[in-house]
C-alpha positions, 0 to 999 in steps of 0.5 A: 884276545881281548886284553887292556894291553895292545901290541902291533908287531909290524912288518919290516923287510920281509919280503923273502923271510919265511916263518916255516923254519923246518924248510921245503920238503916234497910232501910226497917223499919226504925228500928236501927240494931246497933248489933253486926251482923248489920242484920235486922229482915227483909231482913238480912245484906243486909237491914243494911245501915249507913246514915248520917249525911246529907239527901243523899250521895252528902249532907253528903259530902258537910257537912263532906267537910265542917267540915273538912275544917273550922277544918283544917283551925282554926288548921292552923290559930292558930298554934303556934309551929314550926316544926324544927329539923333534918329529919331522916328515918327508913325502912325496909322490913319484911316477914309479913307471919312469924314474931315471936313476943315476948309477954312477957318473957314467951309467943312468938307468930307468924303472919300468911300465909295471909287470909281472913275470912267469915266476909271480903265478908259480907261488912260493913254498909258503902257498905254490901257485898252480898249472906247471909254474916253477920259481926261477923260469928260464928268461923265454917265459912259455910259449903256451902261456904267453899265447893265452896271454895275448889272446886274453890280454894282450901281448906285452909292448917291445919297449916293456919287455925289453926293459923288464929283462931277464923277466919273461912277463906273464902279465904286462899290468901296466898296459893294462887298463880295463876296467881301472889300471891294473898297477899304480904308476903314483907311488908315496914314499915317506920317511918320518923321524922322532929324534934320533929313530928314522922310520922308512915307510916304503910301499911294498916287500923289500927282501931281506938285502934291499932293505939293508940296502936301503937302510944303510944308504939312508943312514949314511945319507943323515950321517953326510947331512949332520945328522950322525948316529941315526936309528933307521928302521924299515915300516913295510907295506905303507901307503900302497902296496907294489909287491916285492923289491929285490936287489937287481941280482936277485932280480937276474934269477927271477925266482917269486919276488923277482918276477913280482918287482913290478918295475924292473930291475932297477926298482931298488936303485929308484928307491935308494935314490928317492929316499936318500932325498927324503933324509937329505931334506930332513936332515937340511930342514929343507922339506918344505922345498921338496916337489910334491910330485905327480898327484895320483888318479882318483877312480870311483871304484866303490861299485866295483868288487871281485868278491861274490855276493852272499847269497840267501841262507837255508836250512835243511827241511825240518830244520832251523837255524842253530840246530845241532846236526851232530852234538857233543859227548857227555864227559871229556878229559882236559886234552881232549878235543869238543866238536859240535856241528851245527845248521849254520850260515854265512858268517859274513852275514854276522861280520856286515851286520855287528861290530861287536860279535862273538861266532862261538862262547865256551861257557862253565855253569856255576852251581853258586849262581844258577848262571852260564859263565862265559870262560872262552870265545872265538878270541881264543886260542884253543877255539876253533869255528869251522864254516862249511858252505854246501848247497842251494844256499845250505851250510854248516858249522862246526866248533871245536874246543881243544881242552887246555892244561888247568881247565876247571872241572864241570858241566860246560857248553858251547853257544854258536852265534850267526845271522842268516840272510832272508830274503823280503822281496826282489831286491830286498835281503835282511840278516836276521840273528840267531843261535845255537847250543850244545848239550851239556857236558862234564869235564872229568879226571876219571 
C-alpha cells in the first residue's frame, strides 16, 4: 500500500517453516503424502503439493497478512520494556569451504568445498522441482543423473564427496568456476547488540532447530562472558546468501534443506562456533582484537546477466497500444470480479523506465467535480495485472478488480499504464509511454 506507516517483518530461522498450513496432499487424489519422500503413489513428487491455509494463493496470503499484523500489532501495543544501551558490532570474514571446528576435546571436524545434493533439484512441496527428483534420496545419488553431470560439468573430486557424505552431489558448485565461482567460499558473519537485544545476522536459511541452536549457544556464550539476560533474535538471510543450514542430523536424511547445506554437515557447528567468538568479543570489549579474516574476491560481473533481453514490442495490426481487446460489462454488484484485456507490453519496459509508476487505477467519477478520482491501483489488494506475452514481440494485459464489501455505488473505470520498447535503429531501442482505458461502468445493488 502507500500508507505514511511502514513495517518490515523480517525473516528469522525459517529455513524448514512453511506458511501452507493445510499440509501436502496429492492434487491428483486428494490423498496426505506427509512422508519422508513427499511422493505420491500416483504421479510421484511432482503431485505433492502443500495448500493452505486459505482456498487459493491470493487467500492464503491475505490470512497470513493478516495474522502476521494483528500479531505485530498486539506485540507493539503492549510492549513494556525499552531497548537502551550501548550499540556494538562484531564482523568478520571466514573461509566457509575450510573451517575446523573443534567437537569436543577429542573430535575436530571441517566444512566443505560447496555442494549441492540430488535432494537441492527435487524442490520442496512449497514449489517441487522437476524430472524424477524426490526429498530424501538414497545416499547413491542416480547414476543417470550423475552421468549427465559429469559430461557437462565435471564430476565432483574424491576429497568433496566424501566429505559431503551422506549427500550424493548433484552439483559440486565449489569446483565450479566458469564463468565466476558457482558459490562463495568468503562468507561474513556478524552479530550487532543494542543494549540487551543481540541480533545474529547469519548468511543463509538456518531451520527451525539450527537457529535454536545457535541462539542459545550465543546466549549462553554472553551469559559466561558477564553479559546475562541477553535478548538474542536470529536476522536471516544478511550479507550473502549460502542456502539453508541444518542440524547434521537433519543433514543425514538429505531431504531439500539438507541437500542445500552447501558446506557439509558440519556447516552449523562452524557457524556456532564462529558466532560464539563474535558475542565473546562483545561481551570483552575486545572487538577491536577480532582478525578481519580472508577479504573476498571482487568479480566484475555487471555485463554478466541470465535474464533475457527484452525485446521490441508489437501491436496486433489495426492495433495500437492500450486498445482494449476484450471491455468490461455495463453494470457490476459489489463481490462481483471486472476484467478487461487490453493490447499490452512488456512491463519491465515501465519498471526500467519510472520509479514512480502505477500498471493500473481504478477510478469513481464524481458528479460534484466533473473529475475521475483515483479509489485503487496496482498497491491494492483487490487489483490484479495479469501480462501475457504471446508472439513475434505481441502481448496482452489483463486487469481484474475484485469488487470489495462497502465499495461506493457509481460509474467507475479502469486505466491501464505501460511503455513499449521501439526500435530507432540497430543498436538503438526507446520505451515510449502509453495508456489504455475501459468503458465506464456502474456498480449497482439491483
Amino acid at each position: 500500500g502507500q500508507g505514511s506507516f511502514v513495517a518490515a517483518f523480517a525473516s528469522s530461522n525459517l529455513g524448514d517453516v512453511s506458511p501452507n498450513t493445510k499440509g501436502p496432499f496429492c492434487s491428483n487424489t486428494g490423498d496426505s503424502c506427509d512422508n519422508p519422500h513427499s511422493t505420491c503413489p500416483l504421479g510421484g513428487a511432482k503431485m505433492c503439493v502443500a495448500m493452505g491455509p486459505g482456498n487459493d494463493m491470493f487467500d492464503s496470503t491475505r490470512i497470513i497478512g493478516e495474522n502476521i499484523y494483528l500479531k505485530a500489532r498486539e506485540l507493539y501495543e503492549n510492549a513494556s520494556q525499552e531497548v537502551t544501551g550501548p550499540l556494538s558490532s562484531a564482523h568478520q570474514w571466514v573461509n566457509m569451504s575450510d573451517v575446523s571446528v573443534e567437537l569436543n576435546a577429542t573430535h575436530t571436524v571441517k566444512t566443505c568445498k560447496p555442494a549441492l545434493g540430488h535432494s537441492f533439484a527435487a524442490g520442496t512441496i512449497d514449489g517441487v522441482g522437476a524430472f524424477n527428483f524426490t526429498q530424501g534420496s538414497s545416499v547413491e545419488g542416480d547414476p543417470f543423473w550423475d552421468g549427465i553431470r559429469d559430461q557437462l560439468l565435471g564430476e565432483p573430486s574424491n576429497e568433496t564427496q566424501t566429505c559431503h557424505k551422506p549427500k550424493p552431489i548433484l552439483f559440486s558448485t565449489g569446483e565450479m568456476t566458469w564463468p565466476h565461482p558457482w558459490h562463495p567460499d568468503i562468507v561474513d558473519v556478524q552479530i550487532v547488540a543494542i543494549g540487551s537485544l543481540a541480533i545474529v545476522a547469519v548468511p543463509g536459511e538456518f531451520t527451525t532447530m539450527s537457529g535454536r541452536r545457535l541462539r542459545e549457544a550465543v546466549k549462553r556464550e554472553f551469559d559466561s562472558h558477564g553479559k546475562p539476560q541477553m535478548d538474542v533474535v536470529i536476522a536471516g538471510l544478511c550479507n550473502v546468501y549460502t542456502h539453508y543450514i541444518t542440524t547434521y542430523e537433519e543433514y543425514q536424511v538429505q531431504r531439500y534443506e539438507a541437500a542445500s547445506t552447501i558446506y557439509g554437515p558440519h556447516t552449523l557447528s562452524a557457524y556456532i562456533q564462529l558466532y560464539r567468538g563474535l558475542a565473546r568479543a562483545i561481551a570483552t570489549n575486545t572487538v577491536q582484537d577480532l582478525p578481519l579474516g580472508p577479504e573476498p574476491p571482487v568479480f566484475n560481473i555487471t555485463n554478466l546477466t541470465l535474464v533475457p533481453s527484452i525485446t521490441v514490442d508489437r501491436a496486433p495490426v489495426n492495433k495500437a497500444f492500450g486498445d482494449v481487446l476484450q471491455d468490461v460489462r455495463q453494470q457490476y454488484l459489489v463481490g462481483e470480479v471486472v476484467g478487461v484485456k487490453f493490447v499490452g507490453a512488456n512491463p519491465r519496459n515501465s519498471a526500467e523506465n519510472a520509479t514512480e509508476h502505477n500498471f493500473l487505477t481504478v477510478e469513481r467519477y464524481a458528479n460534484t467535480s466533473d473529475r475521475w478520482h483515483v479509489v485503487q491501483n496496482d498497491a491494492s489488494w483487490d487489483t490484479r495485472f495479469y501480462w501475457k506475452k504471446g508472439w513475434l514481440g505481441q502481448s496482452t494485459v489483463t486487469i481484474e478488480w475484485h469488487i470489495p464489501n462497502g465499495t461506493e455505488l457509481g460509474l467507475y473505470r479502469i486505466q491501464y499504464f505501460g511503455h513499449y520498447r521501439k526500435r530507432l535503429s540497430s543498436s538503438h531501442t526507446v520505451s515510449v509511454p502509453f495508456e489504455g482505458k475501459s468503458s465506464a461502468f456502474e456498480i449497482t445493488n439491483l
